[in-house]
C-alpha positions in Angstrom: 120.4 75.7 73.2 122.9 77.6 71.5 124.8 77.3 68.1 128.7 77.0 67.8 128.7 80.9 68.2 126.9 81.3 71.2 124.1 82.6 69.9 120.4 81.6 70.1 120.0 79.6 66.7 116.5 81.7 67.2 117.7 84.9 67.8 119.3 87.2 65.1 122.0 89.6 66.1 120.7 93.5 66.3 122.5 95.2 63.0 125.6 96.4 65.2 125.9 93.2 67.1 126.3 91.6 63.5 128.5 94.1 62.4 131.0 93.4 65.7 130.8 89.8 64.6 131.3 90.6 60.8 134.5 92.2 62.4 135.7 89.8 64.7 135.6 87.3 61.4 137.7 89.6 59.0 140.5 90.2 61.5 140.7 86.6 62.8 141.1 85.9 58.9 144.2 88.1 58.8 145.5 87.0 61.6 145.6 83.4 61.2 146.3 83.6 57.4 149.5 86.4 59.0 150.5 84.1 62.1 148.6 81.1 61.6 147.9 78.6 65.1 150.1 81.0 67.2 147.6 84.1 66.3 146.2 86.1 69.9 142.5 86.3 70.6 143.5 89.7 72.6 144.8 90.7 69.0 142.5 89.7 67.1 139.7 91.7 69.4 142.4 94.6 69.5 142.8 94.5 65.3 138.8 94.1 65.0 138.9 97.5 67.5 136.5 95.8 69.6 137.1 94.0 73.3 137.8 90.7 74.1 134.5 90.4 76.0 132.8 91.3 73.2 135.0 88.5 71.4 133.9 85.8 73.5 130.5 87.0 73.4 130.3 85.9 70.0 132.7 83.0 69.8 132.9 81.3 73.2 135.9 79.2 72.0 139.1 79.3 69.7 137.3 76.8 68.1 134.0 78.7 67.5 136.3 81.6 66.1 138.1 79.2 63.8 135.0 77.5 62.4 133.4 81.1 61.6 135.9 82.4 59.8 136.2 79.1 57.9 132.3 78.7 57.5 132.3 82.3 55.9 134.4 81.7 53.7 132.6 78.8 52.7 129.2 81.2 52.6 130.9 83.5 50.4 132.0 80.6 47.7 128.4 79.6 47.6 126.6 83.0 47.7 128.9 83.9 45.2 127.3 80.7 42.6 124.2 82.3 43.0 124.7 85.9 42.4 126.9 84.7 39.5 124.0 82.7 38.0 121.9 85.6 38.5 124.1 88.1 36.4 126.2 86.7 34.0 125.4 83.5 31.1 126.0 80.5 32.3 129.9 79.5 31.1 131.1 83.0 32.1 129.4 82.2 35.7 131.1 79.3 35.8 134.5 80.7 35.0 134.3 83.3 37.4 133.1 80.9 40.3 135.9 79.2 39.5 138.0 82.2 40.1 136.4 82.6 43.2 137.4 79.2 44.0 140.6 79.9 43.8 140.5 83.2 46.3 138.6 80.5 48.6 141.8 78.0 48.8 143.9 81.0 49.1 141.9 81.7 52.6 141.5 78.3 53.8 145.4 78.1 53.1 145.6 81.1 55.1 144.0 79.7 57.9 145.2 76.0 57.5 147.6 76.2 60.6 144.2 77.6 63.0 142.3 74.7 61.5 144.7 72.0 62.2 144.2 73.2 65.9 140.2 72.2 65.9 139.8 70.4 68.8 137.4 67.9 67.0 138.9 67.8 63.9 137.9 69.1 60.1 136.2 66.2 59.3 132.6 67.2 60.0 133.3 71.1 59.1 134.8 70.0 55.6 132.3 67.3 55.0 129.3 69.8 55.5 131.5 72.5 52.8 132.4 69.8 50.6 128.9 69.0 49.7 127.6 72.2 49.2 130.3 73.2 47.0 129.9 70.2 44.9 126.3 71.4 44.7 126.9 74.9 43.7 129.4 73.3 41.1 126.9 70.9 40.1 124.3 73.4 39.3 126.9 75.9 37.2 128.4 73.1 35.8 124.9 72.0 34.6 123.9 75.7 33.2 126.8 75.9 31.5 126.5 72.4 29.5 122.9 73.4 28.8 124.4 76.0 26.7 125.9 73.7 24.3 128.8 75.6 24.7 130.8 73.4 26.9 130.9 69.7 27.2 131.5 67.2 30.5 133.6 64.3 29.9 134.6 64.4 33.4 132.9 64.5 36.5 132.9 68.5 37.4 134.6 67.8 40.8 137.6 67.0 38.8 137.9 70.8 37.3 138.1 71.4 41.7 140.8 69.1 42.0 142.4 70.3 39.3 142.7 73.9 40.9 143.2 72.5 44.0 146.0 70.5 42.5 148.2 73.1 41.6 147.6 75.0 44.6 149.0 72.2 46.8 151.9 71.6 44.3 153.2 74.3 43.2 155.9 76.8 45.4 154.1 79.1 47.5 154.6 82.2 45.8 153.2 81.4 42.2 150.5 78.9 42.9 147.6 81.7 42.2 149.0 82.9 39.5 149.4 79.3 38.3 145.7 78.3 39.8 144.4 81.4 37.8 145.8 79.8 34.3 144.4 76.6 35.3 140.8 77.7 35.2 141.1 79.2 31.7 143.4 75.6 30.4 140.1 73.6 31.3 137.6 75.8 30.3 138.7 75.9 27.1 139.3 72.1 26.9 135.6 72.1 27.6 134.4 74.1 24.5 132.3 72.4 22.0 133.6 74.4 19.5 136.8 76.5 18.8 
Protein backbone atom coordinates (compact mmCIF):
# COMPACT_ATOMS: atom_id res chain seq x y z
CA UNK A 1 0.00 0.00 0.00
CA UNK A 2 1.29 3.31 -0.83
CA UNK A 3 0.44 6.96 0.18
CA UNK A 4 -0.65 9.74 -2.32
CA UNK A 5 3.25 10.21 -2.97
CA UNK A 6 4.17 6.89 -3.81
CA UNK A 7 5.92 6.16 -0.96
CA UNK A 8 5.59 3.35 1.66
CA UNK A 9 3.42 5.19 4.45
CA UNK A 10 6.18 2.83 6.44
CA UNK A 11 9.13 3.76 4.83
CA UNK A 12 10.89 7.19 5.41
CA UNK A 13 12.84 8.72 2.57
CA UNK A 14 16.95 8.41 3.00
CA UNK A 15 18.05 12.29 3.82
CA UNK A 16 18.78 13.00 -0.05
CA UNK A 17 15.73 11.20 -1.24
CA UNK A 18 13.83 13.87 1.09
CA UNK A 19 15.80 16.51 0.00
CA UNK A 20 14.89 15.72 -4.03
CA UNK A 21 11.33 15.74 -2.75
CA UNK A 22 11.72 18.94 -0.61
CA UNK A 23 12.87 20.23 -4.09
CA UNK A 24 10.43 18.95 -6.31
CA UNK A 25 7.73 20.80 -3.85
CA UNK A 26 9.42 24.38 -3.88
CA UNK A 27 9.73 24.51 -7.61
CA UNK A 28 6.28 23.15 -8.37
CA UNK A 29 5.18 26.05 -5.85
CA UNK A 30 6.82 28.59 -8.21
CA UNK A 31 5.71 27.21 -11.07
CA UNK A 32 2.14 26.96 -10.47
CA UNK A 33 1.85 30.21 -8.48
CA UNK A 34 4.13 31.66 -12.05
CA UNK A 35 1.96 29.78 -14.73
CA UNK A 36 -0.69 28.31 -12.76
CA UNK A 37 -2.76 24.82 -14.48
CA UNK A 38 -0.66 25.26 -17.68
CA UNK A 39 2.72 24.78 -15.56
CA UNK A 40 5.27 21.58 -17.14
CA UNK A 41 6.13 18.67 -15.02
CA UNK A 42 9.50 18.45 -17.45
CA UNK A 43 9.99 22.10 -15.99
CA UNK A 44 9.26 21.81 -12.91
CA UNK A 45 11.86 18.56 -12.67
CA UNK A 46 14.21 20.78 -14.88
CA UNK A 47 13.82 24.08 -12.25
CA UNK A 48 14.12 21.58 -9.17
CA UNK A 49 17.60 20.40 -11.29
CA UNK A 50 16.53 17.02 -10.88
CA UNK A 51 14.94 14.36 -13.66
CA UNK A 52 11.57 13.71 -14.41
CA UNK A 53 12.07 10.15 -13.32
CA UNK A 54 13.04 11.16 -10.29
CA UNK A 55 9.75 13.38 -10.33
CA UNK A 56 7.44 10.69 -10.82
CA UNK A 57 9.21 8.68 -8.41
CA UNK A 58 7.99 10.84 -5.79
CA UNK A 59 4.69 12.09 -7.15
CA UNK A 60 3.22 9.40 -9.48
CA UNK A 61 0.55 11.89 -10.62
CA UNK A 62 -0.13 15.80 -11.34
CA UNK A 63 -2.42 15.28 -8.71
CA UNK A 64 0.06 13.81 -6.09
CA UNK A 65 2.39 16.87 -7.04
CA UNK A 66 -0.44 19.32 -6.60
CA UNK A 67 -1.66 17.97 -3.23
CA UNK A 68 2.10 18.06 -1.85
CA UNK A 69 2.76 21.30 -2.49
CA UNK A 70 -0.65 22.28 -1.15
CA UNK A 71 -0.31 19.87 1.96
CA UNK A 72 3.12 21.65 2.80
CA UNK A 73 1.97 24.59 2.82
CA UNK A 74 -0.64 23.56 5.08
CA UNK A 75 2.33 21.83 7.36
CA UNK A 76 4.19 24.94 7.53
CA UNK A 77 0.88 27.07 8.82
CA UNK A 78 0.54 24.57 11.54
CA UNK A 79 4.21 23.87 12.49
CA UNK A 80 4.52 27.37 12.50
CA UNK A 81 1.54 27.61 15.68
CA UNK A 82 3.63 25.57 17.48
CA UNK A 83 7.06 26.98 17.21
CA UNK A 84 5.27 30.35 17.81
CA UNK A 85 3.72 29.11 21.01
CA UNK A 86 6.97 27.83 21.98
CA UNK A 87 8.93 31.28 21.64
CA UNK A 88 6.98 34.17 21.92
CA UNK A 89 3.83 35.19 24.71
CA UNK A 90 0.84 34.15 23.69
CA UNK A 91 -0.94 37.45 21.80
CA UNK A 92 2.29 38.17 19.94
CA UNK A 93 2.16 34.27 18.79
CA UNK A 94 -1.00 34.86 17.75
CA UNK A 95 -0.31 37.98 15.76
CA UNK A 96 2.41 36.49 14.03
CA UNK A 97 0.52 33.18 13.08
CA UNK A 98 -1.74 35.35 11.79
CA UNK A 99 0.83 36.82 9.58
CA UNK A 100 1.76 33.62 8.57
CA UNK A 101 -1.72 33.13 7.60
CA UNK A 102 -1.64 35.57 5.38
CA UNK A 103 1.79 34.31 3.41
CA UNK A 104 -0.32 30.85 3.46
CA UNK A 105 -3.35 32.42 1.24
CA UNK A 106 -0.84 34.10 -0.77
CA UNK A 107 0.55 30.40 -1.79
CA UNK A 108 -2.68 28.65 -2.08
CA UNK A 109 -3.64 31.75 -4.35
CA UNK A 110 -0.63 30.96 -6.17
CA UNK A 111 -1.47 27.59 -6.75
CA UNK A 112 -5.34 28.09 -7.04
CA UNK A 113 -5.37 27.48 -10.96
CA UNK A 114 -3.16 23.73 -10.22
CA UNK A 115 -5.81 23.00 -7.64
CA UNK A 116 -8.82 23.62 -9.61
CA UNK A 117 -7.31 20.86 -11.86
CA UNK A 118 -7.58 17.93 -8.90
CA UNK A 119 -9.05 15.34 -10.49
CA UNK A 120 -11.16 14.50 -7.28
CA UNK A 121 -11.77 17.72 -6.21
CA UNK A 122 -10.56 20.06 -3.02
CA UNK A 123 -13.14 19.04 -0.98
CA UNK A 124 -11.52 16.25 0.99
CA UNK A 125 -7.87 18.03 0.79
CA UNK A 126 -9.48 21.41 2.23
CA UNK A 127 -11.67 19.68 4.72
CA UNK A 128 -8.69 17.75 6.28
CA UNK A 129 -6.62 21.61 6.38
CA UNK A 130 -9.57 23.31 7.46
CA UNK A 131 -9.81 21.53 10.60
CA UNK A 132 -6.41 21.63 11.64
CA UNK A 133 -6.09 25.14 11.15
CA UNK A 134 -9.12 25.82 13.14
CA UNK A 135 -7.27 23.85 15.76
CA UNK A 136 -4.07 25.52 15.70
CA UNK A 137 -6.29 28.87 15.86
CA UNK A 138 -8.16 27.46 18.48
CA UNK A 139 -5.30 26.75 20.73
CA UNK A 140 -3.49 30.38 20.09
CA UNK A 141 -6.65 31.93 20.23
CA UNK A 142 -7.13 30.29 23.71
CA UNK A 143 -3.45 31.28 25.04
CA UNK A 144 -3.87 34.51 24.09
CA UNK A 145 -7.41 35.06 25.98
CA UNK A 146 -5.77 33.39 29.01
CA UNK A 147 -3.71 36.36 29.17
CA UNK A 148 -6.42 38.69 29.95
CA UNK A 149 -5.05 40.67 27.43
CA UNK A 150 -7.35 40.03 24.64
CA UNK A 151 -11.04 39.28 24.66
CA UNK A 152 -13.32 36.80 22.16
CA UNK A 153 -16.61 38.08 21.28
CA UNK A 154 -16.49 36.25 18.13
CA UNK A 155 -15.87 32.89 17.26
CA UNK A 156 -11.84 32.97 16.34
CA UNK A 157 -12.56 31.57 12.73
CA UNK A 158 -14.12 34.89 12.09
CA UNK A 159 -10.47 36.80 12.53
CA UNK A 160 -9.70 33.89 9.36
CA UNK A 161 -12.41 35.05 7.36
CA UNK A 162 -11.71 38.29 7.95
CA UNK A 163 -8.11 38.01 6.38
CA UNK A 164 -9.31 35.82 4.01
CA UNK A 165 -11.96 38.42 3.20
CA UNK A 166 -9.80 40.99 1.98
CA UNK A 167 -7.70 38.76 0.23
CA UNK A 168 -10.56 37.63 -2.04
CA UNK A 169 -11.82 41.29 -2.39
CA UNK A 170 -9.44 43.40 -2.81
CA UNK A 171 -7.41 44.11 -6.48
CA UNK A 172 -4.61 41.76 -6.86
CA UNK A 173 -1.83 43.86 -6.27
CA UNK A 174 -2.55 45.40 -2.79
CA UNK A 175 -4.49 42.63 -1.06
CA UNK A 176 -1.28 41.74 1.27
CA UNK A 177 -0.54 44.77 2.05
CA UNK A 178 -4.25 45.29 2.88
CA UNK A 179 -4.41 41.59 4.62
CA UNK A 180 -1.24 42.69 6.67
CA UNK A 181 -3.40 45.87 8.16
CA UNK A 182 -6.13 43.65 8.82
CA UNK A 183 -4.47 41.47 11.28
CA UNK A 184 -3.28 44.46 13.43
CA UNK A 185 -7.28 46.32 13.01
CA UNK A 186 -8.63 43.09 14.86
CA UNK A 187 -6.08 42.53 17.12
CA UNK A 188 -6.41 45.63 18.60
CA UNK A 189 -10.27 45.44 18.63
CA UNK A 190 -9.52 42.49 20.79
CA UNK A 191 -7.52 44.28 23.61
CA UNK A 192 -9.00 44.42 26.99
CA UNK A 193 -7.45 47.47 27.60
CA UNK A 194 -5.98 50.44 25.58
Amino acid sequence: MTDLEGQSPTRKLRADGERNRLRLIEAAKRAFAEKGASASLDQISRDAELGIGTLYRHFPTRDALVEAVYRQETEALLSGAERLSRELEPVAALREWLMLFVEYLESKQGMSDALKTLIGGTDALYGESSAKVRAALGTLVAAAVQTGQIRMDMEPLDLLRAIAGIANMSPAENWKRSAVVMVDVLLEGLRTSR
